[in-house]
C-alpha positions as CSV (number, residue, x, y, z in Angstrom):
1,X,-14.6,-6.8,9.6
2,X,-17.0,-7.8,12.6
3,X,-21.1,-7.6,12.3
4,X,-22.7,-5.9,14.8
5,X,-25.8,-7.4,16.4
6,X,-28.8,-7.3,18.3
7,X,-27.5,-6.0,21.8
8,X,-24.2,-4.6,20.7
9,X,-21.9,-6.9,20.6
10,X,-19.9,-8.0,18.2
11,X,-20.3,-11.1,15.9
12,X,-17.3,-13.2,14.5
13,X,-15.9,-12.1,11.5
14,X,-17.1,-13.6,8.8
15,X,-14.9,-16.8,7.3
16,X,-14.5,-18.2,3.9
17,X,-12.3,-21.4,3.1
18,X,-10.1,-19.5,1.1
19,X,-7.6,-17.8,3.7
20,X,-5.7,-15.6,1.7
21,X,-9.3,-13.8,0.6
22,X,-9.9,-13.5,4.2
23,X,-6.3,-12.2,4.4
24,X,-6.6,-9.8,1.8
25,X,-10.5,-8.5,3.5
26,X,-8.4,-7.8,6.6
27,X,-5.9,-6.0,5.1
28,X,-8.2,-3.1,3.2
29,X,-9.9,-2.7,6.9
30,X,-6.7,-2.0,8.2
31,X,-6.1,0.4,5.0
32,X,-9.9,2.3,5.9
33,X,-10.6,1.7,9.4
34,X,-8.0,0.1,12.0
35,X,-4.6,1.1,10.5
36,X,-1.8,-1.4,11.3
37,X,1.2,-0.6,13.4
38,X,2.6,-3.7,12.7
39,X,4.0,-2.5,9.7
40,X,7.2,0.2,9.2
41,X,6.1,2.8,8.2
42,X,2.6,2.3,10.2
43,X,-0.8,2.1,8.2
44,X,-2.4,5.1,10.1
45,X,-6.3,4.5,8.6
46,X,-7.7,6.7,6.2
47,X,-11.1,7.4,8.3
48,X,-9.2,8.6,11.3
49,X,-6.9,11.1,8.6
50,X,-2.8,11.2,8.7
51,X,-0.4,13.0,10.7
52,X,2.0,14.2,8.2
53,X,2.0,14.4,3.8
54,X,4.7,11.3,4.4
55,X,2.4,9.3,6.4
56,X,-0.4,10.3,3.4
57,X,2.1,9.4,0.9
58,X,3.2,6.0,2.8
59,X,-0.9,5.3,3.1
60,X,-1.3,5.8,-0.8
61,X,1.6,3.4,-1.4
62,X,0.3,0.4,0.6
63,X,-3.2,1.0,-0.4
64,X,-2.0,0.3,-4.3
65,X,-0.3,-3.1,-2.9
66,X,-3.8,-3.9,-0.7
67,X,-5.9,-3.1,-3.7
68,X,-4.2,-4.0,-6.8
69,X,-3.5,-0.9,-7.8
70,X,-7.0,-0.2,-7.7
71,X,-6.9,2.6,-5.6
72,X,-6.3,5.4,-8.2
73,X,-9.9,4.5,-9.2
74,X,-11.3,6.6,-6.0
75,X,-7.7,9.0,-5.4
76,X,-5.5,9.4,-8.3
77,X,-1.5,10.1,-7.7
78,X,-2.6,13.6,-9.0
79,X,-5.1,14.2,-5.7
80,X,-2.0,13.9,-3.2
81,X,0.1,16.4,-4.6
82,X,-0.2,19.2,-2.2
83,X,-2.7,22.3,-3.3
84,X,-4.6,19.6,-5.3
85,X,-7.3,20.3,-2.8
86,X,-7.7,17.0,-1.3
87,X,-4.5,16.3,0.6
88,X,-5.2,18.6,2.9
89,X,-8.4,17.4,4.3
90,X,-6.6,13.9,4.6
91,X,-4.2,15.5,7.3
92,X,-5.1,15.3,11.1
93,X,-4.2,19.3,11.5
94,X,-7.9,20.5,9.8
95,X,-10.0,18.4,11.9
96,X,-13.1,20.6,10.7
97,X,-16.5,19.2,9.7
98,X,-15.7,19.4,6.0
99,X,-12.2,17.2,6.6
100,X,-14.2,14.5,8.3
101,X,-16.7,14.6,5.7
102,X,-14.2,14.3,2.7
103,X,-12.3,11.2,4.5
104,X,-15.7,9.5,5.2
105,X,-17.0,9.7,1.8
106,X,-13.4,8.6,0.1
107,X,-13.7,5.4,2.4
108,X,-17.1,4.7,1.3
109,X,-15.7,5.1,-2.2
110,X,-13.1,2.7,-2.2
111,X,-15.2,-0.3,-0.9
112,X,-15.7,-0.7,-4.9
113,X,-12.3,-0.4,-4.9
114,X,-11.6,-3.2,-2.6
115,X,-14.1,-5.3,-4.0
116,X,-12.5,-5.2,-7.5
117,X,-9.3,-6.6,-5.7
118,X,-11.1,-9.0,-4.1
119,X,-12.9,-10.7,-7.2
120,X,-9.8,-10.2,-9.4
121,X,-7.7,-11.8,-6.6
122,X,-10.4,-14.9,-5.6
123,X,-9.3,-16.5,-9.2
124,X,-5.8,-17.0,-7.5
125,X,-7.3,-18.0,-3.7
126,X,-7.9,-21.5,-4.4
127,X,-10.2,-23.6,-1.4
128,X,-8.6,-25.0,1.3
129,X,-9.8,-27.8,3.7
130,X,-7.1,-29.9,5.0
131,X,-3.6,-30.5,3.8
132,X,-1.0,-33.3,4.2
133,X,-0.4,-31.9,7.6
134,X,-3.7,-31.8,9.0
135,X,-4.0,-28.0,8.5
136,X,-7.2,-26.4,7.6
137,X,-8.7,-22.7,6.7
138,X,-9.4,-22.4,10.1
139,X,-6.3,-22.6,11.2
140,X,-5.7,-19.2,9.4
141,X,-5.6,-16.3,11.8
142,X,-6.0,-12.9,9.3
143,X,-4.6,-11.0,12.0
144,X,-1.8,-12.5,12.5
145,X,-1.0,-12.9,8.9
146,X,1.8,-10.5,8.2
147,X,2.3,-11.0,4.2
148,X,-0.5,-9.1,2.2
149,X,-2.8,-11.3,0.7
150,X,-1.0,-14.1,2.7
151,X,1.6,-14.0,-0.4
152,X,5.4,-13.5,0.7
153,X,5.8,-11.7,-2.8
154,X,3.3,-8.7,-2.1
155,X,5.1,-8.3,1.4
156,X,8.7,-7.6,-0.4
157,X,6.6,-5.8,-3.3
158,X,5.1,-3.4,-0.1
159,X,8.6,-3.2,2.1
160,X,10.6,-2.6,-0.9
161,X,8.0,0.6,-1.9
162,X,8.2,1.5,1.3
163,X,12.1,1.4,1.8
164,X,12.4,3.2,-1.6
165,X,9.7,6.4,-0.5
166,X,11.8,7.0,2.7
167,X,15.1,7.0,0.6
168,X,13.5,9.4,-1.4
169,X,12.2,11.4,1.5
170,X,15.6,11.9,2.9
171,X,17.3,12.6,-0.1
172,X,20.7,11.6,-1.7
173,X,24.0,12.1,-0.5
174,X,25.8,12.2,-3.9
175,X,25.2,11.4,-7.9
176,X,26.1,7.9,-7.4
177,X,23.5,7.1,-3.9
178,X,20.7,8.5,-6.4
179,X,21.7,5.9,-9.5
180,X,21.8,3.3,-7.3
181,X,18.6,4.3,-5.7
182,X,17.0,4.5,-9.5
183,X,18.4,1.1,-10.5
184,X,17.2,0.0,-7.0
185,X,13.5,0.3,-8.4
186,X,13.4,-2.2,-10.6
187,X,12.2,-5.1,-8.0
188,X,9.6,-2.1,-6.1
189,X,8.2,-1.3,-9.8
190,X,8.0,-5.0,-10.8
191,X,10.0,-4.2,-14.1
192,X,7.3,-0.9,-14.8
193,X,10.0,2.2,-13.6
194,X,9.4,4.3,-16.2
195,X,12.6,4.1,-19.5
196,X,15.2,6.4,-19.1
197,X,14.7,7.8,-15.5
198,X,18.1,8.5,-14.4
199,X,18.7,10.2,-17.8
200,X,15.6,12.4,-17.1
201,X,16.9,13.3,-13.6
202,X,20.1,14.3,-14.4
203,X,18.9,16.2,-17.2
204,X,17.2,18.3,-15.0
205,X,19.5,20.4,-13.0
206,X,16.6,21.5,-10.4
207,X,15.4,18.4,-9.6
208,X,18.5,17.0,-9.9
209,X,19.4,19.6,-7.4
210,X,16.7,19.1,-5.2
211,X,16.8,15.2,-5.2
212,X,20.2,15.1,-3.4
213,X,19.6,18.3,-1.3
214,X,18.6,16.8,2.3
215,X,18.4,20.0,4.1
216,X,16.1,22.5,2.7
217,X,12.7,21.5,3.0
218,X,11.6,23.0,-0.5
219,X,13.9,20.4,-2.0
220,X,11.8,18.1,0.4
221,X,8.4,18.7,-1.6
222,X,10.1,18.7,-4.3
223,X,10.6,15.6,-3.8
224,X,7.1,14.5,-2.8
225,X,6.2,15.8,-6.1
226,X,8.6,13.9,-7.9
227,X,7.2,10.4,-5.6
228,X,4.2,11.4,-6.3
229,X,4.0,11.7,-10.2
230,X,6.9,9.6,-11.4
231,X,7.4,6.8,-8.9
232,X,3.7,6.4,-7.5
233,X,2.3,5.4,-10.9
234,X,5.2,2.7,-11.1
235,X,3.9,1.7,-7.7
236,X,0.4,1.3,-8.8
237,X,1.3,-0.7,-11.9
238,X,3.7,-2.9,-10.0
239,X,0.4,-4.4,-7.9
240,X,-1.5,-4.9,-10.6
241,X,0.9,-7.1,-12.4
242,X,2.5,-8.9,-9.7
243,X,1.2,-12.5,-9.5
244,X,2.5,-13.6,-6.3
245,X,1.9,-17.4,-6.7
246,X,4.1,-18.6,-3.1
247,X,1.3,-19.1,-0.6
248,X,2.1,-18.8,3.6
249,X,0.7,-21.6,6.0
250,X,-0.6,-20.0,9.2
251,X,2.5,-20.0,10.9
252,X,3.6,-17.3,7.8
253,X,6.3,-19.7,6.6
254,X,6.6,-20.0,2.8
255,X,5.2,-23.4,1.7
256,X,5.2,-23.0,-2.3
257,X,3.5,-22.2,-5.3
258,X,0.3,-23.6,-3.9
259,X,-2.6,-21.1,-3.9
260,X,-5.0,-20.5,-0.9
């Protein structure tokens, strides 16, 4: 994040000679302020609101990767079910006074949030001044960097959460897409899917029913609900128990379990 100074313009960001903590500051402004198109689904920022409950939903899920699961300090899973209240004010389509209020406060809220991640993270970000091949800190652009927390692991840990939600989204085409979708979780969850998932799904014939209907769109929130209170969680616990020791050199090429 940039300092303003006297005569408006912007000063440098600020620079430690740790990269991956300077990675991992960039990232939650991304998350609060500046979004990131960069990344599939797009981070659309939380101050600016989301266009859609999936865009809310794909926000949620990279914030728990960008914050160690830290997130559900400020917004629990149980605030972005739909009705809770708060979801609604996080969409773009109520623009009102109170909307822009709630969004404002809730990113004011989870700069505790961030910080948390970034002192439980800085035992792992080790200093860097020069290597073997005459690379320093500096040579670190954040952003350019395109792993979270410059660590190859939390970029599959994000893309396979993400991959996972839009499966979900769209529904199942049979019995067997969904169990391979549920055994597909394990590397998303880190291990933490909750025991006995499929078992629970198929024993319930509505959401059963809803998870491999891709037409109606009440079988769609169903399934928002479902992402929400059953896979989200899993989500959450997965950042907070991945280590992640691979580190990236600048050029985002793995170079080994070697913090920075």
């Amino acid at each position: 994040m940039t300092d303003a100074v006297p005569g408006g313009v912007e000063a440098a960001p600020s620079r430690t000679t740790r990269p991956a903590l300077d990675v991992l500051d960039r990232d939650q402004d991304r998350l609060l302020y500046d979004g990131d198109p960069r990344r599939e689904p797009p981070i659309q920022p939380l101050t600016d609101g989301f266009d859609s409950a999936y865009m809310a939903l794909s926000w949620y899920q990279a914030a728990g990767v960008r914050t160690l699961g830290h997130v559900e300090r400020v917004l629990e899973p149980s605030d972005m079910m739909p009705m809770s209240g708060l979801l609604e004010k996080l969409l773009t389509v109520d623009e009102g006074r109170q909307s822009v209020y709630v969004r404002r406060r809730l990113v004011e809220q989870l700069d505790d949030a961030c910080d948390l991640a970034y002192r439980q993270f800085r035992e792992r970000a080790g200093e860097r001044v020069e290597d073997a091949e005459g690379e320093t800190w500096s040579d670190v652009d954040p952003d350019e960097e395109s792993n979270p927390l410059m660590r190859p692991a939390f970029r599959q840990l994000d893309q396979g959460q993400a991959a996972a939600l839009m499966d979900l989204w769209s529904g199942f085409e049979d019995r067997e897409a969904l169990g391979r979708w549920v055994r597909s979780l394990s590397a998303p969850t880190n291990g933490e899917k909750p025991a006995g998932l499929l078992d629970e799904i198929v024993g319930n014939p509505p959401l059963l029913e809803a998870l491999l209907n891709q037409r109606e769109q009440e079988a769609k929130l169903t399934r928002y609900r479902f992402a929400v209170a059953v896979v989200m969680p899993s989500f959450l616990a997965a950042a907070r128990t991945l280590n992640g020791g691979e580190r990236t050199d600048s050029s985002g090429k793995t170079k080994g379990n070697f913090s920075t």
